[in-house]
C-alpha positions in Angstrom: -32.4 65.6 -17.7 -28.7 65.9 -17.0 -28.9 69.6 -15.6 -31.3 68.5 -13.2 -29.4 65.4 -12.4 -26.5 67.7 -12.0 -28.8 69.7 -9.7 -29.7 67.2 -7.7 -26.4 65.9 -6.8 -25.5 69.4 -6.3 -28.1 69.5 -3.4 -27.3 66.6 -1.8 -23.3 67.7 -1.8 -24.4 70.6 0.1 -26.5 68.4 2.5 -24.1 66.4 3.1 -21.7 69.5 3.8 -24.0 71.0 6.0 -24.5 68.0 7.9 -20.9 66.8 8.4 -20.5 70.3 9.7 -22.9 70.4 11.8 -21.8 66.8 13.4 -18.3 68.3 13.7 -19.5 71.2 16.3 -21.3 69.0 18.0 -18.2 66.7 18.6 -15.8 70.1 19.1 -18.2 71.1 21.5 -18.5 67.8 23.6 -15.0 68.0 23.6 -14.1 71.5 24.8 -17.6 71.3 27.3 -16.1 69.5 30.6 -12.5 72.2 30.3 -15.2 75.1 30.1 -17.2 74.3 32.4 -14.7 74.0 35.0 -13.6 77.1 34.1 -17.0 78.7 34.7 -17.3 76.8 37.8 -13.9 78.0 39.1 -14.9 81.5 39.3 -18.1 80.7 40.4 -16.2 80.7 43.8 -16.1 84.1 43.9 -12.9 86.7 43.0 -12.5 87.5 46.9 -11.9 83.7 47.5 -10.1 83.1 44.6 -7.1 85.7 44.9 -7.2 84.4 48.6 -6.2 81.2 47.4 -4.2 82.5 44.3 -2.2 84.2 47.1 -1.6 81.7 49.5 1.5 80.4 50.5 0.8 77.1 49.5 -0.3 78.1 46.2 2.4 80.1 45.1 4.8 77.6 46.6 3.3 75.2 44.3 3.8 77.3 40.9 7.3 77.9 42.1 7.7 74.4 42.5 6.4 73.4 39.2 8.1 76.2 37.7 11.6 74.7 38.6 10.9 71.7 38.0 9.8 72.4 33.8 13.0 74.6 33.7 15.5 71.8 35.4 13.5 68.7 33.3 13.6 71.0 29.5 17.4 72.2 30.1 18.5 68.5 31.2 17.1 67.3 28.4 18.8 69.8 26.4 22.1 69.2 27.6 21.4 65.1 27.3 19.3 65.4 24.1 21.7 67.3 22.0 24.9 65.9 22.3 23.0 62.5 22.0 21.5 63.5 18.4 24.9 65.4 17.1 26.8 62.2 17.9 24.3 59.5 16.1 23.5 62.5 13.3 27.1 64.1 12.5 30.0 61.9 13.9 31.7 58.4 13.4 30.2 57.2 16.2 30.4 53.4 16.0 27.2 51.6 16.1 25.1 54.7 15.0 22.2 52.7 14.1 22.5 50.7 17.0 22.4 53.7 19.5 19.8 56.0 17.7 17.7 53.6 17.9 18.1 52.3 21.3 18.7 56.4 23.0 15.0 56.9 21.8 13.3 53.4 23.6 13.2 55.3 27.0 9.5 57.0 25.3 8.4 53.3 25.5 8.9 53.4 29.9 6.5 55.0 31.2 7.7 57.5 33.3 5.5 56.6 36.4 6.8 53.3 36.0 10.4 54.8 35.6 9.7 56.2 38.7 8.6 53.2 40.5 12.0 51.4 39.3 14.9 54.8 41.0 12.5 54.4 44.0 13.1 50.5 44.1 16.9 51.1 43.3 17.8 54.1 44.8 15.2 54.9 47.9 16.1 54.4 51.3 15.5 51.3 51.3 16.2 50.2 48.0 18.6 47.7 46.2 21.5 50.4 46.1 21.2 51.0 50.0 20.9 47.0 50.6 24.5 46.6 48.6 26.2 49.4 50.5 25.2 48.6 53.6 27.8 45.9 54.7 30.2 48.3 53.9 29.6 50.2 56.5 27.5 52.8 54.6 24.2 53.1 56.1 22.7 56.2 54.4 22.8 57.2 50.9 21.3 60.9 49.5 17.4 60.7 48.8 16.0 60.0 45.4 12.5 62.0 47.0 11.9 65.6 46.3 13.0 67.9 43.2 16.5 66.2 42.2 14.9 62.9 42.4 11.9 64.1 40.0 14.3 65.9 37.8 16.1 63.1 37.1 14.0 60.6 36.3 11.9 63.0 34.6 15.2 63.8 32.4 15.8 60.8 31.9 12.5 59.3 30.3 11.6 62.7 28.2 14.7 63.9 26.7 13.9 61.6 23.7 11.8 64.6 22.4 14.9 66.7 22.2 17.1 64.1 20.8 14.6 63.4 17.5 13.7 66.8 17.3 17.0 68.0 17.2 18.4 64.9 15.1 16.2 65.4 12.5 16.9 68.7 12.2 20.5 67.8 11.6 19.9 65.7 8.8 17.6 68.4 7.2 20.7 70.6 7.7 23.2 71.2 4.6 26.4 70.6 5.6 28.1 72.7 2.9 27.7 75.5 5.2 29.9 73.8 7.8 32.6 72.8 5.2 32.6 76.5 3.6 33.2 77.6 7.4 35.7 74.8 8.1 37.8 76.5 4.9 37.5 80.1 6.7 40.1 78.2 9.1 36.9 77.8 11.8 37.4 74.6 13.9 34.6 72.3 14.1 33.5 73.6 17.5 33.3 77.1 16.5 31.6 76.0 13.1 29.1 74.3 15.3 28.3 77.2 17.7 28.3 80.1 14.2 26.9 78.1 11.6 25.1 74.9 12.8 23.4 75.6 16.1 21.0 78.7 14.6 19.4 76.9 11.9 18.8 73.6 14.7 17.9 75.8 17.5 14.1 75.8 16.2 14.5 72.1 16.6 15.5 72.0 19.9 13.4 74.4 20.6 10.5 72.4 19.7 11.6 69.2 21.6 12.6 71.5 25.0 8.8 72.4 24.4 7.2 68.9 24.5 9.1 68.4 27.3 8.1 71.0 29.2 4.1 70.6 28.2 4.7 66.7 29.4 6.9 67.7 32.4 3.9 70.0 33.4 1.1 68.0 32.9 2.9 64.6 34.5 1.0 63.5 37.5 2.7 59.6 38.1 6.5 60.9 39.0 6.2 63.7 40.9 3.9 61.9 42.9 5.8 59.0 43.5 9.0 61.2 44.5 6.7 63.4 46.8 7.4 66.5 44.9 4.4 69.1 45.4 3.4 70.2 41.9 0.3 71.5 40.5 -1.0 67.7 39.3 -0.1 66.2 42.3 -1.9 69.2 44.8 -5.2 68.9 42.3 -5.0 64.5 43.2 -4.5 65.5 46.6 -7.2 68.7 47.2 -10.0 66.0 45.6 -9.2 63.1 47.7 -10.0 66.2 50.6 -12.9 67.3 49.4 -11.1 70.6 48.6 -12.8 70.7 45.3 -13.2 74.2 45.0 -9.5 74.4 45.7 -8.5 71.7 43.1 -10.9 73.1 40.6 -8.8 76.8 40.9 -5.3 75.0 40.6 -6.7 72.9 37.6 -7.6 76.4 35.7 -3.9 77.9 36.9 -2.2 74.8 35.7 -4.8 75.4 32.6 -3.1 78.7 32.2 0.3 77.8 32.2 -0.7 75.0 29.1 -1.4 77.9 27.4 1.5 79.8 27.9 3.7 77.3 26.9 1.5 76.4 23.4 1.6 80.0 22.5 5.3 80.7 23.1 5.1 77.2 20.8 3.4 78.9 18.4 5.3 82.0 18.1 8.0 80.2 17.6 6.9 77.9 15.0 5.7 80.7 12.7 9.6 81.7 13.1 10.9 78.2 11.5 10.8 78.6 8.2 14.4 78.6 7.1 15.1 76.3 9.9 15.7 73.2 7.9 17.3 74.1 4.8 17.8 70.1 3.6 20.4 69.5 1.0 24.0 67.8 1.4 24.4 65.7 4.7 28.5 66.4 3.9 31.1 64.6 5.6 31.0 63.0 8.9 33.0 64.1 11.5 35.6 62.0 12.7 36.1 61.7 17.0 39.4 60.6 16.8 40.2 59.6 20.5 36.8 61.3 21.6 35.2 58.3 20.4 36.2 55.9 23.6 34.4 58.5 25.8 31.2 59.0 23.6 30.8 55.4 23.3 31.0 55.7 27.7 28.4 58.1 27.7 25.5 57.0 25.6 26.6 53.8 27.0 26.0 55.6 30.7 22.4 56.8 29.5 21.1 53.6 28.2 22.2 52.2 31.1 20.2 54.8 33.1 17.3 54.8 30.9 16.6 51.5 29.8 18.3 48.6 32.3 17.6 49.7 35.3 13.9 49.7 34.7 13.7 46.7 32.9 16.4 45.4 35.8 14.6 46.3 38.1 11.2 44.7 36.4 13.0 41.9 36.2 13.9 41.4 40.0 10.4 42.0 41.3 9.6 39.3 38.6 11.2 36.7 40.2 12.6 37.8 43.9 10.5 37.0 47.2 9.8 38.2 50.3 8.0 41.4 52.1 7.3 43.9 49.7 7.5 41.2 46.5 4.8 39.2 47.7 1.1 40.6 45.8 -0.2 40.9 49.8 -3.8 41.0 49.8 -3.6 42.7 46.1 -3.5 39.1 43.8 -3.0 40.2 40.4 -5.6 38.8 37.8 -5.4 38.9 34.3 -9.4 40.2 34.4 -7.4 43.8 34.6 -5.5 43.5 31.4 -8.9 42.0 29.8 -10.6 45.6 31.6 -7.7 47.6 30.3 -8.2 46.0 26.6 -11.7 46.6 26.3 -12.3 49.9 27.7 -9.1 50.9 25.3 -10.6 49.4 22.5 -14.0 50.7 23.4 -12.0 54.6 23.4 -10.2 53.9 20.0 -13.7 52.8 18.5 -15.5 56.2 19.6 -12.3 58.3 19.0 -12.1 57.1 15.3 -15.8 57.4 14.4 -15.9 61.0 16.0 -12.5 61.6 14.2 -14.0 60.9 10.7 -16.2 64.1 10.2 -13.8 66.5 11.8 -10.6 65.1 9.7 -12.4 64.8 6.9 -14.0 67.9 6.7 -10.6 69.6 7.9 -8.9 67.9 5.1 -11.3 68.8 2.2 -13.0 72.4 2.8 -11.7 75.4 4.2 -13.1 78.0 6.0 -13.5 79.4 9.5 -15.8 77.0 11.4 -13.8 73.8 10.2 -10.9 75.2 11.1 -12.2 76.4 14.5 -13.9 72.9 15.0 -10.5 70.9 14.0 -8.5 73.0 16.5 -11.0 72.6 19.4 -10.5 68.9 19.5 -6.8 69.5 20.2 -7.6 71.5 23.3 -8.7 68.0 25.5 -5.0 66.7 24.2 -2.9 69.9 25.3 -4.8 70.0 28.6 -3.3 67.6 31.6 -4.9 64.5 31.9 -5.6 65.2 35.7 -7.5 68.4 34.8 -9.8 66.5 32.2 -10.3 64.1 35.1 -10.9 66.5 37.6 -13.4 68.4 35.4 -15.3 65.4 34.5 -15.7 64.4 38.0 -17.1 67.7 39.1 -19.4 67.6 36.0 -20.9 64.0 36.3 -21.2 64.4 40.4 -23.4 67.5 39.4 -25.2 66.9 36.2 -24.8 63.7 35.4 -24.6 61.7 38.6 -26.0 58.6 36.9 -22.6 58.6 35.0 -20.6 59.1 37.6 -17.8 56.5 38.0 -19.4 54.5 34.7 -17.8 53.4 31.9 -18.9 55.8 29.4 -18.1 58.5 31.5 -14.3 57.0 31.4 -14.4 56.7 27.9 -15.6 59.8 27.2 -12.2 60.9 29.2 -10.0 59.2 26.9 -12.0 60.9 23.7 -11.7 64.0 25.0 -8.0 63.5 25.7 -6.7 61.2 22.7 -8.9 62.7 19.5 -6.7 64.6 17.7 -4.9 61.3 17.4 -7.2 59.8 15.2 -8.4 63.3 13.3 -4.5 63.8 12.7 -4.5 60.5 11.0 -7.3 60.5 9.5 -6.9 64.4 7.8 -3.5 63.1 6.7 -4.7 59.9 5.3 -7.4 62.2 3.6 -5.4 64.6 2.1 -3.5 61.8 0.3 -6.6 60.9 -1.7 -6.6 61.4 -5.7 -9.2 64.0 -6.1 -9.7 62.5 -9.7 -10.5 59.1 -8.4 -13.7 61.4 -6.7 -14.3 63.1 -9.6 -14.7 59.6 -11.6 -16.9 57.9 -9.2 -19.5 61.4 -9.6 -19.4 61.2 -13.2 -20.1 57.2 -12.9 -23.4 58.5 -11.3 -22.2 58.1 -7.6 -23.7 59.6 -5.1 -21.2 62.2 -2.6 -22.2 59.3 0.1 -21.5 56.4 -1.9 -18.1 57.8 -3.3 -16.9 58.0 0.3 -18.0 54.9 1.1 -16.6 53.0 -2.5 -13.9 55.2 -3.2 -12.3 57.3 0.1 -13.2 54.8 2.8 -11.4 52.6 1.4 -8.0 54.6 0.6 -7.9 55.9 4.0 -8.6 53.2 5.5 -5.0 52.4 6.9 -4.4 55.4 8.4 -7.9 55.7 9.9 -7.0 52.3 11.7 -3.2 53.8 12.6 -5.0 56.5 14.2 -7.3 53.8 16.3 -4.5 51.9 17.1 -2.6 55.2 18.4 -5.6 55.8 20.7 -6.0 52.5 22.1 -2.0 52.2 22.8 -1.9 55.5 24.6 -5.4 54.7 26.4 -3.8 51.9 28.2 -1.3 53.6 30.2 -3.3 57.0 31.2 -3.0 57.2 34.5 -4.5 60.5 36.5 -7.8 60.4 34.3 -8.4 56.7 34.7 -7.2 57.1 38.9 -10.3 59.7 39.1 -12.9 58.0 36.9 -12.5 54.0 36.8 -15.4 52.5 38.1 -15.0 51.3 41.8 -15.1 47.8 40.7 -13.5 47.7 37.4 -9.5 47.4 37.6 -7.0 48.3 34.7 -3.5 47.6 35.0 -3.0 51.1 35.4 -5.0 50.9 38.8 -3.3 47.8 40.2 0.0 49.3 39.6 -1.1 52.2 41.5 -2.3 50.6 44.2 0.1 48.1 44.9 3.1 51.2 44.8 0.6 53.1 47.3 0.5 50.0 49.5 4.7 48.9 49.1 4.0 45.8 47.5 6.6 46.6 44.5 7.1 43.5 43.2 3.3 42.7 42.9 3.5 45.2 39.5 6.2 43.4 38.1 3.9 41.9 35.3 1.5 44.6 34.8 4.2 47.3 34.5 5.9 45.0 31.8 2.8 44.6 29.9 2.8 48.3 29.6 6.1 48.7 28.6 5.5 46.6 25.7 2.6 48.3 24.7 4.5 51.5 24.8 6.8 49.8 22.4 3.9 49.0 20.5 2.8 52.8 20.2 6.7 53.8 19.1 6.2 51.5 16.5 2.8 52.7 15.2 4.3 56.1 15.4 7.7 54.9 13.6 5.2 53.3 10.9 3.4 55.9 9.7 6.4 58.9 9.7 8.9 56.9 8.5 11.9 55.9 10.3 14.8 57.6 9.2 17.5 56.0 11.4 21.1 56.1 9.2 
């Protein structure tokens, strides 16, 4: 009787295998469908057209463009994002705590809305210009084009240097330094022999999510009217160029992958990069420490107040271009922008269970192919998804066209790997004894998940929900393409009011996004541990 009770449960084990499976190719496929199918459709144009437009002026302009920009944005960030993390990782700087902590808030500005604040402070017509003018100066150097994108890019992504590259520090063993500081090296050359080999993997991998993010960015270069592949794409399908904006999505598609694969290679190549051990002694700034203090002082300053400065004087200051025009802001957007977030977290995480929980507990070829093809909507730039889902629904599915599920949908596609991260991790944590003890209790494989596993991964299942839903408020180029005509987010108000000059008008909505920025550090913060000394 026991054998075949043991066979039974055997068979519905493998039932439940297969089926899990089978739900996670669906959901890899549903995923991966919209990318390629534009794909399809962009040589469905024909090769004669295609190099025609691969080749034209405006096109190669545009990947020179874009080009310069993701090599000035990754090697400011280096050069702020470095010094940054060896000064709150290795020195006496006074207030370490203080300053780690506030040198990585500029990830909670969104950088569109970064963009909207240099524009208001430094345009033509902006505050800086209004305070020199009595002076006599009536002209000041533009904030538009490349330098003016470069900066406030820089400015609102070199966090992912600085914590890449800080944590590498304190993973580093600092009796390396010490035996080279006995070898009569100073502390600079130390730094440049011993220290910055073992942390160049870290920087490396920070200069990397800049450059994917700088690349995929639609919000700033826009604003600063700086031609760039995400910004051409918006531009080609408000023309009715779509055959156009579907090639450019595919190039920019290309140069994704040419960035996560020189990611990759060099991520196989990090194994010695973080040797742990000793953190050693700190090194003391002596009368350097008047000028650090000045310049993380200078970059907070940059980063952090004017923004929220500049927030706060559309908040309260009157008069044309601070008045909401004929754009009154209700609070029925942030109500829109809740639900249709909490809507995308509530998909996200139940499509996220079989594909992190399969990835977690079996291996083998098709879950690892099906776990990696959800991260494919999440490397890809939001535009692109967009842009691909347009062209799909106004084809296919032109009942869905401009509908909520369609928008939703979007925000799957781009945020999964959120919650199947979260959930896989949470997964993995699970005592496989505690499974084992619920079979032999005469358990069911289904009822053990639900009893026992649910249960214990429960927390990070919701982290992961709450990760999509953060990140779901503030998507801009997807939501810009698909939001129904009626239905306004915050995100869409703050874009239109900018469009039409009415600044001040996004005073609210732009802080309510900032805060939920905040909201998604601290999520993040939550579940990696935050290891601010």
């Amino acid at each position: 009787m026991s054998t075949l009770q043991s066979r039974i449960d055997i068979d519905r084990a493998t039932v439940l295998r297969g089926g899990l499976l089978a739900l996670a190719g669906v959901i890899a496929l549903a995923v991966v469908a919209p990318i390629a199918w534009l794909v399809v459709r962009a040589f469905d144009m024909g090769i004669g057209s295609a190099l025609s437009l691969l080749s034209s002026p405006s096109t190669v302009q545009i990947t020179v463009n874009s080009a310069l920009l993701v090599a000035a944005v990754t090697a400011g960030s280096v050069l702020l994002g470095v010094p940054l993390a060896v000064l709150t990782a290795r020195t006496d700087l006074p207030f370490r705590r203080f300053w780690t902590v506030v040198l990585a808030l500029p990830l909670v500005v969104p950088s569109y809305i970064g963009a909207f604040a240099f524009v208001s402070a430094f345009g033509p017509r902006g505050t800086l210009a209004d305070l020199l003018a009595p002076l006599g100066i009536e002209s000041i150097p533009t904030i538009y084009g490349l330098q003016g994108t470069v900066l406030v890019l820089t400015l609102f992504v070199y966090p992912y240097v600085f914590l890449t590259t800080r944590a590498a520090l304190l993973s580093f063993d600092a009796s390396q330094v010490e035996a080279a500081r006995t070898l009569n090296h100073s502390y600079l050359g130390a730094f440049r022999r011993i220290v910055l080999p073992q942390i160049a993997p870290g920087i490396a991998a920070g200069a990397l999510l800049v450059g994917l993010y700088t690349l995929s960015d639609f919000g700033t270069p826009s604003i600063m009217h700086y031609d760039v592949f995400t910004r051409m794409i918006f531009v080609e399908y408000n023309a009715f160029g779509q055959d156009r904006a579907a090639l450019l999505s595919v190039l920019l598609l290309g140069l994704t992958v040419a960035i996560l694969a020189v990611e990759s290679h060099l991520s196989t190549d990090d194994g010695n990069a973080y040797a742990g051990g000793r953190r050693g002694t700190t090194i003391s700034l002596g009368g350097w420490k008047w000028p650090a203090l000045a310049f993380c002082a200078l970059v907070v300053a940059l980063c952090l107040l004017v923004p929220l400065g500049v927030l706060a004087m559309w908040l309260f200051r009157g008069g044309p271009g601070y008045s909401a025009g004929g754009f009154t802001f209700q609070w029925s957007y942030g109500l829109n922008s809740v639900a249709v977030a909490a809507l995308a977290a509530l998909v996200a995480t139940l499509a996220a269970l079989p594909v992190g929980y399969l990835s977690a507990r079996t291996d083998g070829p098709l879950t690892d192919l099906f776990d990696r093809m959800t991260y494919l909507g999440y490397a890809a730039p939001g535009i692109v998804i967009g842009f691909a889902l347009v062209y799909f629904g106004v084809r296919y599915l032109p009942g869905l066209y401009q509908t909520l599920p369609l928008l939703v949908f979007a925000y799957v596609v781009r945020f999964l790997p959120q919650a199947v991260g979260t959930t896989q991790s949470s997964v993995l944590h699970v005592d496989g004894s505690l499974l084992e003890a619920a079979r032999t209790l005469g358990h069911s494989p289904l009822s053990t998940f639900r009893r026992v596993t649910l249960p214990l991964i429960a927390p990070g299942v919701v982290a992961g929900a709450a990760l999509v839903f953060l990140t779901t408020m503030k998507e801009l180029p997807a939501t810009l393409l698909l939001h129904p005509t009626e239905f306004k987010t915050l995100v869409t108000y703050i874009w239109q009011v900018q469009g039409a000059g009415y600044y001040g008008a996004a005073a609210v909505p732009a802080l309510v996004l900032v805060a939920v920025s905040g909201l998604s550090m601290l999520v993040i913060l939550t579940q990696e541990g935050d290891d601010v000394r």
